[in-house]
SEMAR-843930 format. One record per residue (C-alpha): residue number from 1; residue in one letter; x, y, z. Coordinates in Angstrom, 2 decimals. Layout:
% residues N
BADO seq type      px      py      pz
BADO NUM    A       X       Y       Z
...
END
This chain:
% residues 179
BADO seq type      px      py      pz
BADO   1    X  -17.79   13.22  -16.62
BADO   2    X  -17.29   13.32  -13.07
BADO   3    X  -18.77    9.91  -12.84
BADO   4    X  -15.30    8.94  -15.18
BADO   5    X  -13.29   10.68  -13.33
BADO   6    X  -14.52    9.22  -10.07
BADO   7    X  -14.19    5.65  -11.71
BADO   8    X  -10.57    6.50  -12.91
BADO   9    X   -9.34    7.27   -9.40
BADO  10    X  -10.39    4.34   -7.84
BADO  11    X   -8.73    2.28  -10.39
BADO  12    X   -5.47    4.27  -10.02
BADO  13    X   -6.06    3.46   -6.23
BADO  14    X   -6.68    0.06   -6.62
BADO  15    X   -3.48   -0.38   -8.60
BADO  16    X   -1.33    1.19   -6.12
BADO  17    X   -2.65   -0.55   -3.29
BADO  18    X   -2.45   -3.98   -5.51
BADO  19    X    1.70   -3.15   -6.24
BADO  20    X    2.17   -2.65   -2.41
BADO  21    X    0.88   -6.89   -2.31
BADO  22    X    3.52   -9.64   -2.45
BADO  23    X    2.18  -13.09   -2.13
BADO  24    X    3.35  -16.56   -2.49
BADO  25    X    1.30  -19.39   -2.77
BADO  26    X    4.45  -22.17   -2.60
BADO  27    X    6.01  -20.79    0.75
BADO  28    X    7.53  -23.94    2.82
BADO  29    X    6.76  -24.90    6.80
BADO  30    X    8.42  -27.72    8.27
BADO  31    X    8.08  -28.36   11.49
BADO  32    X   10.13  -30.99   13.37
BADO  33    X    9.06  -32.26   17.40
BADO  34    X   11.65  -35.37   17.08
BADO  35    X   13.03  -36.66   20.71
BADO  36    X   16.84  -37.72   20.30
BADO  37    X   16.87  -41.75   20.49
BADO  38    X   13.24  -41.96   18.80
BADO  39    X   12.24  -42.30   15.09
BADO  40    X   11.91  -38.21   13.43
BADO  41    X    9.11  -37.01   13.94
BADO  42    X    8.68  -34.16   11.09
BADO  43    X    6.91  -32.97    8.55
BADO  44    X    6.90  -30.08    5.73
BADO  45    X    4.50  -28.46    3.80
BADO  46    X    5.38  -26.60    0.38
BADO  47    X    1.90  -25.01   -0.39
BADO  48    X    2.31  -21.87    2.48
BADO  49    X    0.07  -19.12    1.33
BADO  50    X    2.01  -16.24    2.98
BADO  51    X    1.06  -12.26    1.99
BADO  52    X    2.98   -9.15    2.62
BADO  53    X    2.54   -5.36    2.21
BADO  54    X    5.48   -4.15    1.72
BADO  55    X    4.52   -0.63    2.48
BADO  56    X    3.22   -1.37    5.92
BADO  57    X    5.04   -4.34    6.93
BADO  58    X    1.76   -6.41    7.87
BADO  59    X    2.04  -10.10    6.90
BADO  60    X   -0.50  -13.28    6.96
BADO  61    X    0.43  -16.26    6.28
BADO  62    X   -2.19  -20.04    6.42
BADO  63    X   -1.13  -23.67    6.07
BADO  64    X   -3.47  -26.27    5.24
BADO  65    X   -3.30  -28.40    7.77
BADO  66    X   -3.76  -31.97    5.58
BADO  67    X   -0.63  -30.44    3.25
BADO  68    X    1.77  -31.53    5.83
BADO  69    X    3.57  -34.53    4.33
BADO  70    X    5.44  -36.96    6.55
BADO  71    X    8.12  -39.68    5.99
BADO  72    X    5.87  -42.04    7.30
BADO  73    X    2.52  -42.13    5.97
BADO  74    X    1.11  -43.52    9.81
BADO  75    X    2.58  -40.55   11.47
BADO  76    X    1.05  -38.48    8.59
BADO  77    X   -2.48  -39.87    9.32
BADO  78    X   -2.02  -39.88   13.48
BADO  79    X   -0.81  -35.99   12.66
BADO  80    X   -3.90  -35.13   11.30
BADO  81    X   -6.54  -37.21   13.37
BADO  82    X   -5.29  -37.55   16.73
BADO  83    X   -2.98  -34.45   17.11
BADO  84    X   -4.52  -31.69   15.05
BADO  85    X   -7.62  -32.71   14.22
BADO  86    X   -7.63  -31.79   10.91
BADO  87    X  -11.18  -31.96    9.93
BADO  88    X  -12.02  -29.97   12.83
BADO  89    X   -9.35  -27.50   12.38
BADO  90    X   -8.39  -27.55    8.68
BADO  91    X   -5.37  -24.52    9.04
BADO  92    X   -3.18  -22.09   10.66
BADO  93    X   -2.73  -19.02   10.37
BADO  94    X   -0.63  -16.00   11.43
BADO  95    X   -0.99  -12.22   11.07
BADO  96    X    1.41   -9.87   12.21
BADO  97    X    4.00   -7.03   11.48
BADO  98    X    7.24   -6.74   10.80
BADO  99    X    8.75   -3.98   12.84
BADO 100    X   10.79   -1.45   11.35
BADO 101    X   10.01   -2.68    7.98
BADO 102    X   11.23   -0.47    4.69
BADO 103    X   11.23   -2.33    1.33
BADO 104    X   13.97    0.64    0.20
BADO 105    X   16.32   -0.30    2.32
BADO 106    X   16.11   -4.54    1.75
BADO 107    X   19.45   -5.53    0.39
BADO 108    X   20.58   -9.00   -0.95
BADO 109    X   22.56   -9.54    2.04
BADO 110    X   19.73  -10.63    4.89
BADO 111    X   19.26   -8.37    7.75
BADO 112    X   17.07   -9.83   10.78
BADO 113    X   14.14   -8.47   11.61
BADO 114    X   11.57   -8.86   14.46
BADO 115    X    7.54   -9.57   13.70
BADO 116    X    4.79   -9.37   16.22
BADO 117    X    1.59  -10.89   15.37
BADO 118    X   -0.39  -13.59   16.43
BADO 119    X   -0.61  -17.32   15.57
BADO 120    X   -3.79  -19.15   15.33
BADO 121    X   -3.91  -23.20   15.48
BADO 122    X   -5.81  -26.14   16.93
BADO 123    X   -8.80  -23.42   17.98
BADO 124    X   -6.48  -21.57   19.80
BADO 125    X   -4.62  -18.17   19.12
BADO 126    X   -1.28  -16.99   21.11
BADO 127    X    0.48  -13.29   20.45
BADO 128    X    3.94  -14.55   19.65
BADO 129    X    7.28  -12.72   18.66
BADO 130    X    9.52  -14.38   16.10
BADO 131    X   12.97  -13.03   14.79
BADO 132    X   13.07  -13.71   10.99
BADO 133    X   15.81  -12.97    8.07
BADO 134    X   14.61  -11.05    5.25
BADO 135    X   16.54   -9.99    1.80
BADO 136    X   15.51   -8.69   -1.52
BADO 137    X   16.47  -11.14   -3.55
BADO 138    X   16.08  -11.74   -8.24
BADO 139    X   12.88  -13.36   -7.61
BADO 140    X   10.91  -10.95   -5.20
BADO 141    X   11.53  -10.68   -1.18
BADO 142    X   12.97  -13.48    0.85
BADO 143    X   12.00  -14.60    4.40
BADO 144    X   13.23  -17.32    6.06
BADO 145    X   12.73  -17.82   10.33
BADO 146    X   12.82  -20.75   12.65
BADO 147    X   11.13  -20.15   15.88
BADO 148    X    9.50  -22.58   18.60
BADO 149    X    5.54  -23.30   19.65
BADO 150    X    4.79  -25.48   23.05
BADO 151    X    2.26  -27.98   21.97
BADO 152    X    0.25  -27.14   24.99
BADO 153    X   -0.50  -23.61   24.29
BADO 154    X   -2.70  -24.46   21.60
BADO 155    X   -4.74  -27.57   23.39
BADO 156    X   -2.48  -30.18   21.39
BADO 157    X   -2.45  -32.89   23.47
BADO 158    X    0.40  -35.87   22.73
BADO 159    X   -0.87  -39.48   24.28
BADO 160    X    1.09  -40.20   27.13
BADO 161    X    1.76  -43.78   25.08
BADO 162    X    4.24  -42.04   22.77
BADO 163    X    5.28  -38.78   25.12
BADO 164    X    8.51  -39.58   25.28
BADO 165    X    8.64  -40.03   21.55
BADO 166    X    7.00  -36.74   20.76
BADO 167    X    8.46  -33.43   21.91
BADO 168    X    6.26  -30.51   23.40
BADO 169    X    8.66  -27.97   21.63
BADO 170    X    7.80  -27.49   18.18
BADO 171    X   10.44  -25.90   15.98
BADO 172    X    8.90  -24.35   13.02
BADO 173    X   10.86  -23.02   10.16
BADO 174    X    9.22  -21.11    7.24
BADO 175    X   11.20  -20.34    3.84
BADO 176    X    8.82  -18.07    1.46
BADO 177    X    9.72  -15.92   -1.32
BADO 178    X    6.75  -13.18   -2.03
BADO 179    X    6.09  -11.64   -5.57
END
């Protein structure tokens, strides 16, 4: 009996923790370090793994770094052999909180909201703060933000061949809708 009840309680705790998850497994990165004068130079991926608990506010998010598609397949394979070194470091990834986050009070009209965590690329991690966007929405919870990474921060070193083709300043843009 008690050994029943015991097992009943953790499942009842299990599914309340599980309802608190949102994922998406089709979240979408592009990033763009294009140089005005010079060929684009940017890239999206559309299979973001991004995770929120929506009674805490934590999120996690990782990117496969070889599911970044470019224009132009050359840049594509440079990307992932010179600059990131793909095989070497296969993802990013970010965990962090969103401050003064309360699912109640998410509307369909977005209100901005600031997240604290830390971002982890090239072998390299860096505490950042981003400002983000984020609405309830038919489909689940939207979040949409656009902030900037310096190439250098995280050992990504551009050949001084194309340096003035390549910016430093990364703007990265993520668009996910969690379930």
């Amino acid at each position: 009996m008690k050994t029943n009840l015991l097992s009943i309680l953790c499942l009842l705790s299990l599914i309340s923790f599980a309802q608190n998850k949102m994922i998406t497994k089709t979240g979408k990165i592009t990033f763009e370090a294009s140089v005005p004068a010079f060929e684009e130079v940017k890239a999206k991926n559309e299979s973001v793994t991004c995770v929120l608990n929506s009674s805490t506010g934590e999120i996690a998010s990782l990117a496969l770094m070889k599911g970044f598609r470019f224009k132009v397949a050359l840049m594509e394979e440079h990307f992932n052999e010179n600059y990131m070194e793909s095989d070497l470091y296969p993802k990013s990834t970010f965990r962090g909180k969103i401050e003064n986050f309360d699912t109640s009070k998410l509307t369909a009209t977005s209100k901005e909201y600031t997240i604290k965590g830390k971002l982890e690329m090239h072998g390299k991690s860096k505490d950042i703060i981003i400002k983000a966007h984020i609405k309830k929405s038919e489909d689940g919870i939207d979040i949409d933000t656009k902030f900037s990474v310096n190439t250098d921060d995280f050992g990504i070193e551009i050949p001084s061949v194309v340096s003035k083709k390549v910016s430093k300043k990364v703007v990265v843009k993520l668009d996910a809708t969690l379930k």
